[in-house]
Every structure is written in C-alpha cells, then in structure tokens.
N, C-alpha and C positions, 0 to 999 in steps of 0.2 A: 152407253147404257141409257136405258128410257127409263125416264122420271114416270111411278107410276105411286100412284096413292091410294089407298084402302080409308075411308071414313065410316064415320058412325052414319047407322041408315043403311048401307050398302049390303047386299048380298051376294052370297058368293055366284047365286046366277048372273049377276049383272057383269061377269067376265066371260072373257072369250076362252079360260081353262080352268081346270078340275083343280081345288087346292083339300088338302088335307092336317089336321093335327097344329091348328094354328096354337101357338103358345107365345106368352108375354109375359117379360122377366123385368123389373127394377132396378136400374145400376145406380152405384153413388154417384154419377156426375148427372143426374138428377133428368135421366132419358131411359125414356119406357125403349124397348127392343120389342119387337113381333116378327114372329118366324111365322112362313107359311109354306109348307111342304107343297108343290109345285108340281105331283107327280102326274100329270099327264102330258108334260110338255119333253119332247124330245130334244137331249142336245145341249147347247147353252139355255142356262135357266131352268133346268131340272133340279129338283132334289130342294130344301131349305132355302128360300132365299130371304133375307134382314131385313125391317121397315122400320124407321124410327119416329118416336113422337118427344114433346118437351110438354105436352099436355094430355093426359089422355083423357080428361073429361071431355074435349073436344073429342076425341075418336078420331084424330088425323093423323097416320102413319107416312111417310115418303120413305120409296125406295131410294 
C-alpha cells in the first residue's frame, strides 16, 4: 500500500482523483478516523478508504 496523507491546507484539487463525502468520526483510543469516498478511481482503492490522525488540530491524516 502507498503511504498517502491529506493535511490541513490541501485541496482536494491538489490530487490526481475525485473524492467525495469525506467524514471524521472520534474513537476512544484517542484517534480521529477520516473516510474519503474515492469514487472515481477504478479497481483497488475504490469506494471509502481510512486515514488516521492522533491530532487533528494539525490536520494530518496517513493512510
């Protein structure tokens, strides 16, 4: 898998694909989750794929 990360600042033109319906959910072991729907990519890597933060004031997610 490619290490890819999404920060604060960035938009979504600055990728080479269409994402949609991003959402970010709270767990208790104290990590932000972000889904970003991936739907123009064919294949592996279509559909939700999970990016994790331990801070999200920074705004740094890693797949």
């Amino acid at each position: 898998m490619i290490e890819t990360t999404v920060s604060k600042g960035d938009t979504f033109n600055d990728f080479n694909f269409v994402i949609e319906a991003p959402t970010a959910v709270y767990l208790q072991n104290a990590k932000w989750r972000l889904f970003l729907d991936y739907y123009s990519i064919r294949g592996e890597g279509q559909g939700y794929v999970l990016f994790i933060s331990q801070n999200i004031d920074k705004g740094k997610f890693v797949r």
